[in-house]
N, CA, C and O atoms as a Tinker XYZ file with bonds, in Angstrom:
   380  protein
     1  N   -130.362000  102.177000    2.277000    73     2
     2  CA  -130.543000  102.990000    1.084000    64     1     3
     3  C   -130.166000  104.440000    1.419000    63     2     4     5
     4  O   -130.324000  105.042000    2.482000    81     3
     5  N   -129.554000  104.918000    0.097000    73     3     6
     6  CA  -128.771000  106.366000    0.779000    64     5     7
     7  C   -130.135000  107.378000    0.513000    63     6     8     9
     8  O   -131.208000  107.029000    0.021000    81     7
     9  N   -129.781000  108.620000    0.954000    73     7    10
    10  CA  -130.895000  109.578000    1.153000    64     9    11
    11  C   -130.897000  110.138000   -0.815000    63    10    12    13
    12  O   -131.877000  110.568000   -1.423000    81    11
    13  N   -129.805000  109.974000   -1.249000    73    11    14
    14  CA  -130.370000  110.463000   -2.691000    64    13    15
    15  C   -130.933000  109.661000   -3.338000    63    14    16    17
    16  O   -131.648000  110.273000   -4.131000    81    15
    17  N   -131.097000  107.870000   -3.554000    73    15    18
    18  CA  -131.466000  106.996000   -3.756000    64    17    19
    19  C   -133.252000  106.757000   -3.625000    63    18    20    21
    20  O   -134.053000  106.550000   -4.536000    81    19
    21  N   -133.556000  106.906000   -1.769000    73    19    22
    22  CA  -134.553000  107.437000   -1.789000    64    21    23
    23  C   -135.400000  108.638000   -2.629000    63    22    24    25
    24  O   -136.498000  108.421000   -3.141000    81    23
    25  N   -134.720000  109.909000   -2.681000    73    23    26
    26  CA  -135.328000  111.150000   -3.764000    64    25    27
    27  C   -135.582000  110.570000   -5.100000    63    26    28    29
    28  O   -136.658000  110.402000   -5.674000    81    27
    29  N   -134.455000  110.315000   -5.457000    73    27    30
    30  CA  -134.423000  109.746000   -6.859000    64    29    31
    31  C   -135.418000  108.876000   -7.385000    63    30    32    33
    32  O   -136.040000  109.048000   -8.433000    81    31
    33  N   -135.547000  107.733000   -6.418000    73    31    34
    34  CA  -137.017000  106.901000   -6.629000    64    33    35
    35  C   -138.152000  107.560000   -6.399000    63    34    36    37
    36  O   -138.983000  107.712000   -7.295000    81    35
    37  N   -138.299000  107.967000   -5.335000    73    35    38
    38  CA  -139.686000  109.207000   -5.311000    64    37    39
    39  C   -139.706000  110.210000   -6.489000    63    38    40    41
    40  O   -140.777000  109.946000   -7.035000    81    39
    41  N   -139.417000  110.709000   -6.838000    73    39    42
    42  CA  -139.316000  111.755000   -8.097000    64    41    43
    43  C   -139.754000  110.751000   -8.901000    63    42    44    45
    44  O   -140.970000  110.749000   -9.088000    81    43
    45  N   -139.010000  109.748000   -9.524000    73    43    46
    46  CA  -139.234000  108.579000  -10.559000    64    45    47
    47  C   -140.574000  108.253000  -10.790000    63    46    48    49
    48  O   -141.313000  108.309000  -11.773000    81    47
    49  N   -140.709000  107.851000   -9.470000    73    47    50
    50  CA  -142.297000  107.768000   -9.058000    64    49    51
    51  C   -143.555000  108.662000   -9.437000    63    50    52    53
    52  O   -144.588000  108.495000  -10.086000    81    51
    53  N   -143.101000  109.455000   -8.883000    73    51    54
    54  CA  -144.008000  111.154000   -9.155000    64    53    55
    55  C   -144.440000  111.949000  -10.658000    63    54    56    57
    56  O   -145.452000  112.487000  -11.105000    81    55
    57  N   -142.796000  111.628000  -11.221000    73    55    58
    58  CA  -142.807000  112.446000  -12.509000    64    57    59
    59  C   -143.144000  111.317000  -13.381000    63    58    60    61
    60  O   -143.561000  111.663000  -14.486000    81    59
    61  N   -143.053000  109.775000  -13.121000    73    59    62
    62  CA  -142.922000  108.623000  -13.867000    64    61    63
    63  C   -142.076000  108.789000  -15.293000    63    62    64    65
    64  O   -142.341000  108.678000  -16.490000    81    63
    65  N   -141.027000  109.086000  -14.570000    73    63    66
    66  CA  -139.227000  108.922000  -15.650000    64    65    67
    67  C   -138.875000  107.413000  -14.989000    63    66    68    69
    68  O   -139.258000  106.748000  -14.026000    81    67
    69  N   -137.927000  107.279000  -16.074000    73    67    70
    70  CA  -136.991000  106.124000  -15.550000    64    69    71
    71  C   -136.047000  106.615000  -14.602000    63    70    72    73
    72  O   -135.839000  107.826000  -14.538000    81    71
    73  N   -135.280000  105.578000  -13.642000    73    71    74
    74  CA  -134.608000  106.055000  -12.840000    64    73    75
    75  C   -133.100000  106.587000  -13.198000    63    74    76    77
    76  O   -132.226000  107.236000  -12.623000    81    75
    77  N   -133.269000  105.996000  -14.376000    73    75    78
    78  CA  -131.580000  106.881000  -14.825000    64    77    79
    79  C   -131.795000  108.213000  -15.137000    63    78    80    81
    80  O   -130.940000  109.022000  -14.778000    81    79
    81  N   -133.033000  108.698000  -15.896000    73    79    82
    82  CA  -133.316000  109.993000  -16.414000    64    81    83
    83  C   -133.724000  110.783000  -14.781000    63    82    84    85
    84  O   -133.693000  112.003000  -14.624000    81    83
    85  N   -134.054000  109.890000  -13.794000    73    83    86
    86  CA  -134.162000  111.032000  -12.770000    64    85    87
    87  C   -132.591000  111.073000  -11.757000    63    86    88    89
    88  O   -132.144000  111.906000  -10.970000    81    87
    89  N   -132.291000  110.278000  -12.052000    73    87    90
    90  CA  -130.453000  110.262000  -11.460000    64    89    91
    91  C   -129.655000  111.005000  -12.502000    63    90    92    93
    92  O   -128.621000  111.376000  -11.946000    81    91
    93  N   -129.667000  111.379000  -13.730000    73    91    94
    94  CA  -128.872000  112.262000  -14.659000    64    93    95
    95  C   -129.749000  113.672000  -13.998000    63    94    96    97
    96  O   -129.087000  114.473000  -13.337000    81    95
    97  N   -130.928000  113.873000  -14.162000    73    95    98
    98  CA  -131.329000  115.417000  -13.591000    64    97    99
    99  C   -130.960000  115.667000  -12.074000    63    98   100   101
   100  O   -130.896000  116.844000  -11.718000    81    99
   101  N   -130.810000  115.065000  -11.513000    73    99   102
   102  CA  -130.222000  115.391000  -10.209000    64   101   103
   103  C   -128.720000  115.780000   -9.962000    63   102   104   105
   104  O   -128.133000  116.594000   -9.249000    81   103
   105  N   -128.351000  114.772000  -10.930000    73   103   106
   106  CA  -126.652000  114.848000  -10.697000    64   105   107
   107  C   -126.465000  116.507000  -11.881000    63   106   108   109
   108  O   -125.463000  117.192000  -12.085000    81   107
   109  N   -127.420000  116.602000  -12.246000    73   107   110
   110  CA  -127.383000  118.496000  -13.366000    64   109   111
   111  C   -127.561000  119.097000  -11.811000    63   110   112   113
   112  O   -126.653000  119.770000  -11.323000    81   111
   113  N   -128.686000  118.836000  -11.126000    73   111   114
   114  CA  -129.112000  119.770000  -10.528000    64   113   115
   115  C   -127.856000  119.996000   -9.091000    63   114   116   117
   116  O   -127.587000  121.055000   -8.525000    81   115
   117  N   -127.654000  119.511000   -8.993000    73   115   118
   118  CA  -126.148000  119.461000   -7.962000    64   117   119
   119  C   -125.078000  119.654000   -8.245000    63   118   120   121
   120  O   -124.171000  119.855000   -7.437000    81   119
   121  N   -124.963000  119.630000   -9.561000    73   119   122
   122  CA  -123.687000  119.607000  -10.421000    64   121   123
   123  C   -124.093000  121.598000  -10.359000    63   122   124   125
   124  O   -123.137000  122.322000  -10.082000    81   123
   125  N   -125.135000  122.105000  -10.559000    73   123   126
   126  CA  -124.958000  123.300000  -10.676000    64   125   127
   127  C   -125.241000  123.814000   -9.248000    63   126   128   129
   128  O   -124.764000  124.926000   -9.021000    81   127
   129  N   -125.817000  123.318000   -8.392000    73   127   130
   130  CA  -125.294000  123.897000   -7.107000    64   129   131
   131  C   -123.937000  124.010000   -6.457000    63   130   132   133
   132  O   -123.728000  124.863000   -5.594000    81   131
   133  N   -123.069000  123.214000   -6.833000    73   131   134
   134  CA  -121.721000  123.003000   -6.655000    64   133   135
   135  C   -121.242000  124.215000   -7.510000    63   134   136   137
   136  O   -120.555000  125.009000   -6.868000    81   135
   137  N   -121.362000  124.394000   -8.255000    73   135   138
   138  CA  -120.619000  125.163000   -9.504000    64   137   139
   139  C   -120.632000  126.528000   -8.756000    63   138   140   141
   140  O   -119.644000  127.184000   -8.425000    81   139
   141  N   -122.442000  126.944000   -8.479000    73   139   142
   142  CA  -122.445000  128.673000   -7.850000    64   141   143
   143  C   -121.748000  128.523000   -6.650000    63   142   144   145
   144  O   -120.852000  129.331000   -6.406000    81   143
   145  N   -122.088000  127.334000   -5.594000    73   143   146
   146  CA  -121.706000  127.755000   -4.571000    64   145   147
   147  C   -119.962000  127.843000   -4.329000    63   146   148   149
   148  O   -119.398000  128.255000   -3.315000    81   147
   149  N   -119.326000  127.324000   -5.582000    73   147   150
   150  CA  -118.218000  127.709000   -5.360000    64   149   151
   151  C   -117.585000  128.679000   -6.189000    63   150   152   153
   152  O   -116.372000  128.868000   -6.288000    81   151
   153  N   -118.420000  129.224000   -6.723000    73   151   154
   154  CA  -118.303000  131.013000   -7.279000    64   153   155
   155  C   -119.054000  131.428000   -6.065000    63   154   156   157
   156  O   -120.032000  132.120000   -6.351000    81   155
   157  N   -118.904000  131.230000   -4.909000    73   155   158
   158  CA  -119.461000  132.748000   -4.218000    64   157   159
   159  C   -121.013000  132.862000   -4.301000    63   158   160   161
   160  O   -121.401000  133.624000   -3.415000    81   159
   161  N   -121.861000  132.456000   -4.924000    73   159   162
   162  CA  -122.963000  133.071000   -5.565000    64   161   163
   163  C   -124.238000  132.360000   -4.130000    63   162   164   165
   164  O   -124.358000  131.137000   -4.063000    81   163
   165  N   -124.759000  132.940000   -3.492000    73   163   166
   166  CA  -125.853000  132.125000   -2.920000    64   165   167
   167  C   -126.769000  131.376000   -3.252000    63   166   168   169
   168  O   -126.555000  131.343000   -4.464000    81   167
   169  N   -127.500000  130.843000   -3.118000    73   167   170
   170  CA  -128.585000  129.980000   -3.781000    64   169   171
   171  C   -130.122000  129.994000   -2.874000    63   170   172   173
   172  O   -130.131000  129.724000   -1.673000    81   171
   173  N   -131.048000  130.252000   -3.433000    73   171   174
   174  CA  -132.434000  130.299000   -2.598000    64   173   175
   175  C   -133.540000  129.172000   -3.274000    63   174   176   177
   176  O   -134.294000  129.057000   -4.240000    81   175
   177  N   -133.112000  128.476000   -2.135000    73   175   178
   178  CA  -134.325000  127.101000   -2.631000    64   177   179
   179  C   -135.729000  127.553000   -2.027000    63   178   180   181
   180  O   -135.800000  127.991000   -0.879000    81   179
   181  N   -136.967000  127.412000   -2.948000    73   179   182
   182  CA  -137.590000  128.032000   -2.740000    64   181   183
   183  C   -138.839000  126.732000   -1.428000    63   182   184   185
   184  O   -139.344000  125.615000   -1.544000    81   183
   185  N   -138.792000  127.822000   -0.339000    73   183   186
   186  CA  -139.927000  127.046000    0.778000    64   185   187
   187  C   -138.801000  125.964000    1.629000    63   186   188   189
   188  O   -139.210000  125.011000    2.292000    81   187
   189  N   -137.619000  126.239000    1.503000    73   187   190
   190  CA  -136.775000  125.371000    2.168000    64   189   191
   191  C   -135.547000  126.565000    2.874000    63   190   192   193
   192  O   -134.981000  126.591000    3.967000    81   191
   193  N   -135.504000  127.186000    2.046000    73   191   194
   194  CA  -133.968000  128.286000    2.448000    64   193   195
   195  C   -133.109000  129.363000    1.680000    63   194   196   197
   196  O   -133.417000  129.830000    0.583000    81   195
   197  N   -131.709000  129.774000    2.595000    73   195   198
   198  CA  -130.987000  130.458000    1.283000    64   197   199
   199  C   -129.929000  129.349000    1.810000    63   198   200   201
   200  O   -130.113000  128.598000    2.768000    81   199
   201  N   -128.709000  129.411000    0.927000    73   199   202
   202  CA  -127.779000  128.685000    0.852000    64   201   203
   203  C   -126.632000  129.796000    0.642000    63   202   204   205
   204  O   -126.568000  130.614000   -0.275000    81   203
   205  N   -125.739000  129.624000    1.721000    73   203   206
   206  CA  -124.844000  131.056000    1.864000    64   205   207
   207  C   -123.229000  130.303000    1.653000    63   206   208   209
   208  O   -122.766000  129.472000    2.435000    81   207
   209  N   -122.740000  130.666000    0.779000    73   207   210
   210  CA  -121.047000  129.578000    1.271000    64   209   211
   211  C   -120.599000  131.282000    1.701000    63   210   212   213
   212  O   -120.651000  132.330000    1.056000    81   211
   213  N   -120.126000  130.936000    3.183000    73   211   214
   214  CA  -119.199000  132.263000    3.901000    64   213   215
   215  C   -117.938000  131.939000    4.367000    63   214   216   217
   216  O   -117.540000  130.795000    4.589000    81   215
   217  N   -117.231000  133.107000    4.532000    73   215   218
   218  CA  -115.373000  132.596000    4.429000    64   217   219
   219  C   -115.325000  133.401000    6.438000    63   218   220   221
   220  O   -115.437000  134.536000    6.903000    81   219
   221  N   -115.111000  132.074000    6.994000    73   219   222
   222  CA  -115.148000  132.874000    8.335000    64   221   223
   223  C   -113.246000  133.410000    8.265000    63   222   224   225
   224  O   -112.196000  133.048000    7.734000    81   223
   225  N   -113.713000  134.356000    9.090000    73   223   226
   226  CA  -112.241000  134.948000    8.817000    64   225   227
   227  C   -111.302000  134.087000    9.954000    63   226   228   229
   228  O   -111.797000  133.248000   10.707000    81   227
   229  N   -109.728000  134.481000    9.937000    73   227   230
   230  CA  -108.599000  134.067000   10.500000    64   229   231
   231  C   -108.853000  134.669000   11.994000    63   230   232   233
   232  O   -109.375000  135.759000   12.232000    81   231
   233  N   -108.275000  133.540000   13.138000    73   231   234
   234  CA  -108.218000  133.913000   14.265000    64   233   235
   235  C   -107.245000  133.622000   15.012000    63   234   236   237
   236  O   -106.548000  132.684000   14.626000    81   235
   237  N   -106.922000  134.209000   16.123000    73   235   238
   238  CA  -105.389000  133.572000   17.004000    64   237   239
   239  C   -106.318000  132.691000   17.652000    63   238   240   241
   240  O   -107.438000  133.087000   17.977000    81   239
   241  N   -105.829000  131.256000   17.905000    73   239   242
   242  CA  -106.271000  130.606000   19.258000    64   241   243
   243  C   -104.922000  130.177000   19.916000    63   242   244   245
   244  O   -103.797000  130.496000   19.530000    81   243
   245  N   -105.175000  129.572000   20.741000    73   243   246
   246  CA  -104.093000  128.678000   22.310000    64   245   247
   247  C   -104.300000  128.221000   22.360000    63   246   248   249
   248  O   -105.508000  128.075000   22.551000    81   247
   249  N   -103.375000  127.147000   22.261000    73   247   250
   250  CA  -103.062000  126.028000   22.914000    64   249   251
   251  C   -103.234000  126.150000   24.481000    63   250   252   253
   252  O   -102.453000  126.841000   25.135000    81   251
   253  N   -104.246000  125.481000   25.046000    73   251   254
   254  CA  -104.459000  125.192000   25.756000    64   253   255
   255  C   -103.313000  124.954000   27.197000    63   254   256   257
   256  O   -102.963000  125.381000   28.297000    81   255
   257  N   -103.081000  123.773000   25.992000    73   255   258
   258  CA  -101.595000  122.779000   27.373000    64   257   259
   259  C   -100.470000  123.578000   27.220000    63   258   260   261
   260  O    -99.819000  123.820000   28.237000    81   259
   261  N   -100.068000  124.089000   26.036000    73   259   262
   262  CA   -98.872000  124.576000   26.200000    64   261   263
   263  C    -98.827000  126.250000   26.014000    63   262   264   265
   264  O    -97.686000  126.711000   26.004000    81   263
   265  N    -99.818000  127.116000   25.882000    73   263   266
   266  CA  -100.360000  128.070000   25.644000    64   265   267
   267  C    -99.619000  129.179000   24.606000    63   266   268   269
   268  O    -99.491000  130.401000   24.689000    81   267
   269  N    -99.086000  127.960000   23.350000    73   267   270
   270  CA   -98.790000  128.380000   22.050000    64   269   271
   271  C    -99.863000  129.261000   21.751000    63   270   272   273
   272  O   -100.968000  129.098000   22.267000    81   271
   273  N    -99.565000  130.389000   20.780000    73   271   274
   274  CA  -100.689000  130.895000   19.784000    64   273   275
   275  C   -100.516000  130.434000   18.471000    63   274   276   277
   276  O    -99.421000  130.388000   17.911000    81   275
   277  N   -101.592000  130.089000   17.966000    73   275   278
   278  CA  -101.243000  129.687000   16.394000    64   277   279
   279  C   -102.828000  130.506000   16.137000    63   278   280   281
   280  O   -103.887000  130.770000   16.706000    81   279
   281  N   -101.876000  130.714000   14.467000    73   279   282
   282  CA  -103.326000  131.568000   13.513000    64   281   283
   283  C   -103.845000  130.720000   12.213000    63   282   284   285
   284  O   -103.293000  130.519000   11.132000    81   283
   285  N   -105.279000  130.242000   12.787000    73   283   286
   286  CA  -105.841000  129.958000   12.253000    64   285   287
   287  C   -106.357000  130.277000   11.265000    63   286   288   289
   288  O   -107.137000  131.228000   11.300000    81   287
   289  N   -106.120000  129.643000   10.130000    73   287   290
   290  CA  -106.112000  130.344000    8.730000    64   289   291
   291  C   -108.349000  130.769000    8.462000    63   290   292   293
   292  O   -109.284000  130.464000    9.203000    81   291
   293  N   -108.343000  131.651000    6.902000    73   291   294
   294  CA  -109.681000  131.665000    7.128000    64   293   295
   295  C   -110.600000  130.059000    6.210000    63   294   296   297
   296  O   -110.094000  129.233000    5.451000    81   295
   297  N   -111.625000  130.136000    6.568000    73   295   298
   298  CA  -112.329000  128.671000    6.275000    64   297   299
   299  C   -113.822000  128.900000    5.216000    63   298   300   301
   300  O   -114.510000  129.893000    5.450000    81   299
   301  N   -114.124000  128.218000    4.410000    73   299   302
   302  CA  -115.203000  128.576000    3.910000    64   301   303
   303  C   -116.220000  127.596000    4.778000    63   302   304   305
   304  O   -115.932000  126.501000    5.261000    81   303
   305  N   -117.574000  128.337000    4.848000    73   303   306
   306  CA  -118.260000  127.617000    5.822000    64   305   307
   307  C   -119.865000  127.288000    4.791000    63   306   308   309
   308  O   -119.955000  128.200000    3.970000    81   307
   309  N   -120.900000  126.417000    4.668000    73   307   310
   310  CA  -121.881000  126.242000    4.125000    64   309   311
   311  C   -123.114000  126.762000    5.388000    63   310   312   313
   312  O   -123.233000  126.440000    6.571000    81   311
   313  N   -123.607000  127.338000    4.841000    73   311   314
   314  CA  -124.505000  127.923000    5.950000    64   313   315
   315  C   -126.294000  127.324000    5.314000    63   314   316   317
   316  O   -126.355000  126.751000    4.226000    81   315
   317  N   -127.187000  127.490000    5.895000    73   315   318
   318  CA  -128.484000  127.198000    5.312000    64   317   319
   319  C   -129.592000  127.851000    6.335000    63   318   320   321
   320  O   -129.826000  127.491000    7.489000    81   319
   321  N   -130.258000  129.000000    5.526000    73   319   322
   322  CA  -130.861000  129.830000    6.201000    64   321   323
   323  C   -132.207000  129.599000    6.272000    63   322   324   325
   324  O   -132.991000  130.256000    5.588000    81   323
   325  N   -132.699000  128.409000    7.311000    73   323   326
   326  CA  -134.177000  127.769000    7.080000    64   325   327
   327  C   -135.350000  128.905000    7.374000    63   326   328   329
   328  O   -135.634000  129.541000    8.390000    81   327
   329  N   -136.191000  128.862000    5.347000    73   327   330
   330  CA  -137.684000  129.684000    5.665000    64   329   331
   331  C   -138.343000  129.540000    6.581000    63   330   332   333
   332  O   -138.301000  128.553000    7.316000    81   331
   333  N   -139.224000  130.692000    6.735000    73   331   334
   334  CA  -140.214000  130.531000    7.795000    64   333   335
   335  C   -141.217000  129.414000    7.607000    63   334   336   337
   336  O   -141.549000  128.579000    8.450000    81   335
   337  N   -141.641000  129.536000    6.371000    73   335   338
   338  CA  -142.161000  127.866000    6.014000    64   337   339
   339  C   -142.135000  127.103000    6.616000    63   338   340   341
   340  O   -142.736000  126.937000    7.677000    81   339
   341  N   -141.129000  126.171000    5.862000    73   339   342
   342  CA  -140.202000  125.333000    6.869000    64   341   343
   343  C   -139.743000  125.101000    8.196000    63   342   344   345
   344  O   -139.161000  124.150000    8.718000    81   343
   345  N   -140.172000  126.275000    8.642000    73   343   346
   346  CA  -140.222000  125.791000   10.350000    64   345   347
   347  C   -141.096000  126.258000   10.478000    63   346   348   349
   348  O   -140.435000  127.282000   10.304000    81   347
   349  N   -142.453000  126.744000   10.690000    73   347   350
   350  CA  -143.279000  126.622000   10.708000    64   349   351
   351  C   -143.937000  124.915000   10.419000    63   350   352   353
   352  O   -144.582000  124.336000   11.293000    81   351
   353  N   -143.705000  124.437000    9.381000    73   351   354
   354  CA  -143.774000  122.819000    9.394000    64   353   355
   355  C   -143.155000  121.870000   10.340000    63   354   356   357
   356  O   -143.680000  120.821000   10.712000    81   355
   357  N   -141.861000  122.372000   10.744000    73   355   358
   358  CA  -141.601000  121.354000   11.139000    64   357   359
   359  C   -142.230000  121.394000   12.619000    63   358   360   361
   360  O   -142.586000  120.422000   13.285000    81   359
   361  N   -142.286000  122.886000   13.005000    73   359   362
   362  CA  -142.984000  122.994000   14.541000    64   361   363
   363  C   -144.193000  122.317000   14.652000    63   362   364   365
   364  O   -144.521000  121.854000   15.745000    81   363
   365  N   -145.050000  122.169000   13.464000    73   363   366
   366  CA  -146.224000  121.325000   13.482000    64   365   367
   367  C   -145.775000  120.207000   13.552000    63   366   368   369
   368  O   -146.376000  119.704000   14.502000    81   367
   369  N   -144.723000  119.092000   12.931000    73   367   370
   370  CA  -144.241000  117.497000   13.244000    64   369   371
   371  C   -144.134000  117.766000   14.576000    63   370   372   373
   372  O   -144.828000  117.098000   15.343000    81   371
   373  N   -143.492000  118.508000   14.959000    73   371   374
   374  CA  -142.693000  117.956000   16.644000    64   373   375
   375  C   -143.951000  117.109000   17.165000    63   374   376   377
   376  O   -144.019000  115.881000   17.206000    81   375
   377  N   -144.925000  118.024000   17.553000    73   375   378
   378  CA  -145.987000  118.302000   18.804000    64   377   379
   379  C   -146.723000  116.748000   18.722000    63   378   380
   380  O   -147.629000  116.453000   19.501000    81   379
């Protein structure tokens, strides 16, 4: 069972919706995380994180074996900036 499958039934569970009405609000709720995070816009889930999409910039690397330079173009990267919360919790699971 996939990890949204799992949520989806738990929520179902919780809020006692049917499982299509909690699989249509999810697929909103992702559907608009997708949307900001690809306007640029960060996102702060609250007691979990921020959500940063960052554009690492262009770099020369080498080739190694043949000690070409090529320039590596720039990349957008998903970053996730875990609350203190949240680790604070999880340092309590480890132990």
């Amino acid at each position: 069972m996939k990890t949204n499958d799992l949520i989806a039934s738990a929520l179902s569970q919780k809020m006692k919706w049917k499982k299509t009405q909690t699989n249509d609000v999810l697929n909103a709720f992702l559907e608009i995380i997708r949307k900001n995070l690809s306007e640029s816009n960060d996102i702060e889930l609250l007691d979990i994180g921020l959500l940063e999409n960052r554009i690492k910039e262009q770099k020369i690397i080498v080739n190694p074996k043949t000690h070409r330079k090529i320039l590596y173009p720039p990349k957008n990267v998903l970053e996730l900036k875990v609350s203190k919360q949240l680790q604070e919790h999880l340092k309590t699971i480890e132990k």
